[in-house]
C-alpha positions as CSV (number, residue, x, y, z in Angstrom):
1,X,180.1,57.4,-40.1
2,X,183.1,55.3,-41.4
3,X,184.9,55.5,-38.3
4,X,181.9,54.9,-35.7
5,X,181.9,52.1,-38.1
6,X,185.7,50.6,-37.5
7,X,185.3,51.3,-33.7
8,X,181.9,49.1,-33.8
9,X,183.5,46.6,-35.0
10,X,187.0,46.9,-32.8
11,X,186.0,47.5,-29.8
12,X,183.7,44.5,-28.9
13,X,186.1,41.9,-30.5
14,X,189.7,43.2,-28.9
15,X,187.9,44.5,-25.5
16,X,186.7,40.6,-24.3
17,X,190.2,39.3,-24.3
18,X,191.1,42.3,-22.0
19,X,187.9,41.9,-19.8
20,X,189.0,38.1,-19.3
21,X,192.5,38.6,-18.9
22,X,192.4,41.7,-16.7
23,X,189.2,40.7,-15.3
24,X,190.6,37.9,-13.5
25,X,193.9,39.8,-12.4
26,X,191.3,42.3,-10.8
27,X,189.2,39.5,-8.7
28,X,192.7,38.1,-7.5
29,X,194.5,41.0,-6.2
30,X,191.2,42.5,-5.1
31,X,190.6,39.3,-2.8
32,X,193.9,39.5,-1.4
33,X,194.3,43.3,-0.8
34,X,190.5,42.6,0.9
35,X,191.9,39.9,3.5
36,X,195.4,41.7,4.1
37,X,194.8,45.1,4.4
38,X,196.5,48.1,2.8
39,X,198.3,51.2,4.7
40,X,197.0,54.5,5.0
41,X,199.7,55.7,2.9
42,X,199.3,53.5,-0.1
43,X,196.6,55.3,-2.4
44,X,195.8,55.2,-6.3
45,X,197.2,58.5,-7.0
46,X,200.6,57.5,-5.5
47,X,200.7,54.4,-7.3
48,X,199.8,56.4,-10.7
49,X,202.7,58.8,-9.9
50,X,205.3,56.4,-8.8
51,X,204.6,54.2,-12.0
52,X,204.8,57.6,-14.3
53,X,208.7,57.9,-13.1
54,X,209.1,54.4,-14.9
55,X,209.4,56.6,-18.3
56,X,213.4,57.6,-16.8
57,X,215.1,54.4,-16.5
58,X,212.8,53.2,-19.6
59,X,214.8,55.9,-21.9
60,X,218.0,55.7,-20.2
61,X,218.0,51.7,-21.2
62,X,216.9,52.5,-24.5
63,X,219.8,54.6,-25.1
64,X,222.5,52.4,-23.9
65,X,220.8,50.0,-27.1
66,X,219.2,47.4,-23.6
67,X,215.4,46.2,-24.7
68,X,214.6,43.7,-22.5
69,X,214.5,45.9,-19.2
70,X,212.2,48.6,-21.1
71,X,210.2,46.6,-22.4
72,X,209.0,44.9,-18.8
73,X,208.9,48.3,-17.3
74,X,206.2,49.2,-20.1
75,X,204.1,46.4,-19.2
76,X,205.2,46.7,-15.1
77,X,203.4,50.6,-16.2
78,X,200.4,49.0,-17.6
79,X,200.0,46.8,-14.5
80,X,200.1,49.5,-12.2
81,X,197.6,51.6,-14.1
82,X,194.9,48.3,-13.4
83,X,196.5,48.3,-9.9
84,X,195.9,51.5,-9.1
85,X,191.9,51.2,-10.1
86,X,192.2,48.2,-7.7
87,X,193.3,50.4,-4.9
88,X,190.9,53.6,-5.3
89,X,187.8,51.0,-5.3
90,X,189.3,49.4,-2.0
91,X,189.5,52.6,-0.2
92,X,186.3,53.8,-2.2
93,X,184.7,51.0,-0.1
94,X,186.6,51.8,3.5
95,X,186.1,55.3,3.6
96,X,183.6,57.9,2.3
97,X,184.5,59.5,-1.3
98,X,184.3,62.9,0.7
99,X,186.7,61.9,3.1
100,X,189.2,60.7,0.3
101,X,188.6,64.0,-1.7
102,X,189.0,66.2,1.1
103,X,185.6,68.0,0.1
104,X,184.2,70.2,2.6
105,X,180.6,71.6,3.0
106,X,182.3,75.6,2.7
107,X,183.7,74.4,-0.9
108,X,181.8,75.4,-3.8
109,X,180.3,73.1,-6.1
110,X,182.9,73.7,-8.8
111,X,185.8,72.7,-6.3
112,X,184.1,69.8,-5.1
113,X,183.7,68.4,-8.3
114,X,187.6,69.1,-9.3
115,X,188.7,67.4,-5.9
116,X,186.7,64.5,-6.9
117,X,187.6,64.2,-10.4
118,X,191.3,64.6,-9.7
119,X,192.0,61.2,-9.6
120,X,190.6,59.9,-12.5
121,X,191.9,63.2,-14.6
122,X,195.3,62.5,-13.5
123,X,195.5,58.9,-14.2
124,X,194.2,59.5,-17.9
125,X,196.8,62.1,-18.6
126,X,199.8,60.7,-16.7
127,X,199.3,57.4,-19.1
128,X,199.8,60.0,-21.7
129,X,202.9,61.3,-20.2
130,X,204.5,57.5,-20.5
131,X,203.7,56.8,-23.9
132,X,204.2,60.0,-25.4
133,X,208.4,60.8,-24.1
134,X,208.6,57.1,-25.4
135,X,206.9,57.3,-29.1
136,X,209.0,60.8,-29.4
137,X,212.6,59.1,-28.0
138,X,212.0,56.3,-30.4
139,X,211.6,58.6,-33.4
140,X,214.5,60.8,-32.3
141,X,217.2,58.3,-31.0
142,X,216.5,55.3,-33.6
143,X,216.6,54.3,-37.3
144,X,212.5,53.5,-37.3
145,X,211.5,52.3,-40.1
146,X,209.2,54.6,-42.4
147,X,206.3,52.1,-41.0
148,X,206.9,53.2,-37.8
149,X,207.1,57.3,-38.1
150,X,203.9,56.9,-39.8
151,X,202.2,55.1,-37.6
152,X,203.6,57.0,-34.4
153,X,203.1,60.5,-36.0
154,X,199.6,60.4,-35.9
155,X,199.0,58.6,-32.4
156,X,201.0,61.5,-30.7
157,X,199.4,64.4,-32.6
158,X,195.8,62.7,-31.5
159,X,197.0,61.6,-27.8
160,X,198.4,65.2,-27.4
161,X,195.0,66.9,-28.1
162,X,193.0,65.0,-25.9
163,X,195.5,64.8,-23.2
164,X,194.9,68.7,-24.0
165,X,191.1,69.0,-24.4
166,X,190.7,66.6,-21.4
167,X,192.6,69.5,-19.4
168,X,191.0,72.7,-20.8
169,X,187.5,70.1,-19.8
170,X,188.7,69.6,-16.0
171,X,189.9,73.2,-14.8
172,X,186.5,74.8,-16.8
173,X,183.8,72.6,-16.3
174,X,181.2,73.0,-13.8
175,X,178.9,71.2,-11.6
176,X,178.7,67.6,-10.2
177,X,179.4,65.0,-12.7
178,X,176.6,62.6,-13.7
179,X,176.7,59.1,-15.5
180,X,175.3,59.3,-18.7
181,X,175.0,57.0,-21.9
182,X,173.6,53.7,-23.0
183,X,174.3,51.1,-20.2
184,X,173.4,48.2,-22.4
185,X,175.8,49.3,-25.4
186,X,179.5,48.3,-25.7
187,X,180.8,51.1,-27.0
188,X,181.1,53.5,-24.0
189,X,183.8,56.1,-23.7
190,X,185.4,53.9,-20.7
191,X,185.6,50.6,-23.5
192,X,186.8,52.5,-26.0
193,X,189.7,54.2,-23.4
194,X,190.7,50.6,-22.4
195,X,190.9,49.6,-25.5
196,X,192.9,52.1,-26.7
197,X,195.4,51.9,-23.9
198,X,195.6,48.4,-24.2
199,X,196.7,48.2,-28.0
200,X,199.3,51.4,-27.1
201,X,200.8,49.4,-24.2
202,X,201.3,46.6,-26.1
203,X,202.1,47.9,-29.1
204,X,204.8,50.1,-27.6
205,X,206.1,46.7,-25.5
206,X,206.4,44.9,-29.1
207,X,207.7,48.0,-30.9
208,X,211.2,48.0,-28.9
209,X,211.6,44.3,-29.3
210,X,213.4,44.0,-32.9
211,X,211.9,40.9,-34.1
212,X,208.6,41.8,-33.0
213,X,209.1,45.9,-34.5
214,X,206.9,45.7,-37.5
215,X,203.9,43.8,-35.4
216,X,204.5,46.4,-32.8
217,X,203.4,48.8,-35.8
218,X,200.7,46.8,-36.6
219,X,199.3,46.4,-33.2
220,X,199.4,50.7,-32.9
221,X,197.7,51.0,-36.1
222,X,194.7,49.4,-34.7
223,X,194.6,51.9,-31.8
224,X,194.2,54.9,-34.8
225,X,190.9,54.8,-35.5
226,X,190.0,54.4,-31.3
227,X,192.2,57.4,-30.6
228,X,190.7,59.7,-33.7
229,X,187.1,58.6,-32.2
230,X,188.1,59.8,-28.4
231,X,189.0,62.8,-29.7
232,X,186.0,63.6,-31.6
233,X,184.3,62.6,-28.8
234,X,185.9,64.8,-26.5
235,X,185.9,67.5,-29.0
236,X,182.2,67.2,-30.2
237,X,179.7,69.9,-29.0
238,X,176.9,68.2,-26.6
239,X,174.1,70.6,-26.3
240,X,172.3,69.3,-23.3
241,X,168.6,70.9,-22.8
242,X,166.7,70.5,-19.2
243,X,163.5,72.8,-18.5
244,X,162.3,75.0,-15.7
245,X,159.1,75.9,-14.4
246,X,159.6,77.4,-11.0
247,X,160.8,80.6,-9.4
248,X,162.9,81.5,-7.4
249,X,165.6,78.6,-8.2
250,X,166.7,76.2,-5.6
251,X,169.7,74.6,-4.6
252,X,168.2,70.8,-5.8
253,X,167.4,72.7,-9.0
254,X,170.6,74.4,-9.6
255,X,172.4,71.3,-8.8
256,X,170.6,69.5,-11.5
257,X,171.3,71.9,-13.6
258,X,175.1,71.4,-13.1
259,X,174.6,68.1,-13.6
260,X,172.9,68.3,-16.6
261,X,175.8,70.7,-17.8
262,X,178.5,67.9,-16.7
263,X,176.9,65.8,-19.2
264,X,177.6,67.9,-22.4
265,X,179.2,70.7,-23.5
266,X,176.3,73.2,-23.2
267,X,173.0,74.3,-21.7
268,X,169.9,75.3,-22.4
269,X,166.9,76.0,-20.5
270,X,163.8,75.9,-21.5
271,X,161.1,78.2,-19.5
272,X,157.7,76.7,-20.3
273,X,154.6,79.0,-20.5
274,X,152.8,78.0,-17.8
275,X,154.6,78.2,-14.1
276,X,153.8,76.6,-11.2
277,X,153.9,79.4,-9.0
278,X,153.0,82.3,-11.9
279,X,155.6,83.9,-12.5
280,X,156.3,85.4,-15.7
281,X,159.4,84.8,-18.0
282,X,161.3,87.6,-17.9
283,X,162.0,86.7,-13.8
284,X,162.8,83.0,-14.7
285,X,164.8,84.0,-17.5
286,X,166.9,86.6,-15.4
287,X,167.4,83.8,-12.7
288,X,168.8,81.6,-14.8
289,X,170.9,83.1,-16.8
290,X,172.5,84.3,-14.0
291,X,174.1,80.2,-13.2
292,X,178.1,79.6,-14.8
293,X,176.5,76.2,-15.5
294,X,173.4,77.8,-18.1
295,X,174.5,78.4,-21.7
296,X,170.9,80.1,-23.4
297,X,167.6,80.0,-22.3
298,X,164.3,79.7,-24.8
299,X,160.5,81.2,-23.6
300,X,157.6,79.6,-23.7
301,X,158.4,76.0,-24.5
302,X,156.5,73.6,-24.7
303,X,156.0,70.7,-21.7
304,X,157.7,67.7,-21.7
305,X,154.5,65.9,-23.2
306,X,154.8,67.5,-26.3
307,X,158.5,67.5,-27.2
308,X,159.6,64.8,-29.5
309,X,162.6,64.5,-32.1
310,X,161.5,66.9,-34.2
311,X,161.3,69.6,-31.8
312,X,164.8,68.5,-30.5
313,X,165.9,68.8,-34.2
314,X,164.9,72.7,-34.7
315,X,166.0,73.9,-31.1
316,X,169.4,71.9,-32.3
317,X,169.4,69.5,-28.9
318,X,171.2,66.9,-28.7
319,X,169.9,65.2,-25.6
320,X,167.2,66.2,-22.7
321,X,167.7,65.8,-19.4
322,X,165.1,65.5,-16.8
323,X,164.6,63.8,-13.4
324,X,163.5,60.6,-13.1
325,X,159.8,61.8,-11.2
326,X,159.4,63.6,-14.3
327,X,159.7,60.1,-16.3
328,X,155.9,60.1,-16.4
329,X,155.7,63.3,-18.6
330,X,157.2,62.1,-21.1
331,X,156.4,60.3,-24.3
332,X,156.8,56.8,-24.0
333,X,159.0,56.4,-27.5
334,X,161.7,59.2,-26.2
335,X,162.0,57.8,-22.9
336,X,162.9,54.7,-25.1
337,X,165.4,56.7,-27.2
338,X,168.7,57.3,-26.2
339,X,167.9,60.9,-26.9
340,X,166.4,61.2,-23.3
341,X,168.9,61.4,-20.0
342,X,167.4,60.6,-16.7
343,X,168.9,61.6,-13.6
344,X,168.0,60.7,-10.0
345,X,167.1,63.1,-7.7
């Protein structure tokens, strides 16, 4: 509670300096790259690799005692990393996502999903793979302060198991991945990443300056409680709960399912009593419990109509998924709630 707290309060005040600074550095080099052009063989991932090697001569400067060279590679790093978003929105644009992923029609959903998630996994973990050999050279190779091995402890312990979680997360999820989550609140998981990354970039730029080491520390300090709340975030169970009312499953059905499933960290399915097509539970339940993506099943649920957050509370549900044509069977007051997920068709 204390800590959705702090990042309620962080997040909105250090993230609108970052959407006007950044902001208009992405309208600028987006206008140009639009009117010149960019080769074939300039794409985000290479950009995100090529400014990962900037960790080498970063180190080897900061062991020859030189500060001012690493310290404008760190920020050259957190240039790229917008650059890079730049790019993979350009070619987004110029080419179809499937062409870019290399997804074919004979891959299964599962595969398709990690080709088009590769990008984005790899950016968020190769960030980690800049600041974490630098945070670990500084307390190995340098007096620091007792300031800064507390404050540098902790941020790699918590960057370490996310960069972690977010792995186990990418090679064992399933399904197509769906937007979820309050589009009219600030504090979304992409907000609170920026934010993060911003205050570890620049704290880690001010850190290696001497005169600017202790503000350095300061600045990190406020990324704590935004990395402890990724974590929990990525680390919290989601229990995600869509019904079904019809047998024998189809593919639209099984893909919302995934979808649904890409949303939290379980499933459940809930068979209501009365099918459409009368058949019984025990067929519906063998059919879907027989999908990677489906966690548990429940019988004889009750419709859509009737659920509200009491029911959500005793089945232990954290959010219901349904299509958007099946808006209408809803209570008005949970479609309002943010306890309700609509996805399209």
């Amino acid at each position: 509670m204390v800590l959705s707290m702090i990042v309620s309060l962080l997040v909105p005040i250090l993230l609108k300096p970052h959407l006007q600074c950044y902001g208009w550095i992405n309208v600028t080099v987006t206008t140009i790259i639009n009117n010149r052009g960019l080769p074939k063989w300039l794409t985000a991932n290479l950009i995100s690799y090529s400014r990962t090697t900037l960790i080498v001569p970063t180190l080897l400067l900061l062991a020859r005692n030189y500060h001012l060279l690493p310290v404008l590679f760190v920020i050259l790093n957190d240039f790229l990393d917008l650059f890079d978003g730049i790019v993979a929105r350009y070619w987004l644009k110029k080419l179809n996502q499937d062409d870019i992923c290399l997804v074919l029609d004979t891959d299964s959903q599962i595969t398709k999903r990690r080709k088009r998630e590769f990008g984005s996994y790899v950016d968020a973990v190769l960030d980690k793979m800049f600041v974490l050999p630098l945070w670990i050279f500084l307390l190995s190779h340098f007096q620091c302060s007792m300031v800064s091995m507390v404050v540098l402890w902790p941020l790699i312990m918590m960057e370490t198991v996310s960069g972690f979680v977010r792995t186990v997360a990418y090679h064992t999820a399933v399904g197509t991945v769906a937007s979820s989550g309050d589009s009219g609140s600030i504090i979304t998981s992409t907000n609170l990443g920026k934010t993060k990354q911003q205050l570890e970039m620049l704290g880690s730029a001010l850190l290696l300056i001497p005169f600017l080491h202790y503000l350095g520390a300061a600045v990190l300090l406020l990324s704590w409680p935004l990395a402890l709340e990724s974590v929990r975030q990525k680390l919290a169970p989601k229990v995600m709960y869509v019904t079904c009312d019809a047998s024998p499953l189809n593919e639209l059905t099984v893909l919302f399912f995934q979808r649904a499933k890409s949303l939290g960290t379980k499933l459940i399915v809930g068979i209501e009593s009365k099918s459409t097509d009368g058949t019984d539970y025990e067929q519906r339940r063998r059919e879907v419990l027989l999908l990677s993506c489906v966690d548990a099943c429940i019988d004889a649920v009750p419709p859509l109509s009737n659920i509200d957050l009491v029911w959500m509370e005793n089945a232990q549900v954290d959010k219901i998924v349904i299509n958007k044509n099946n808006a209408g069977s809803m209570k008005q007051t949970m479609l309002q709630s943010n306890d309700v997920i609509q996805l399209n068709n």
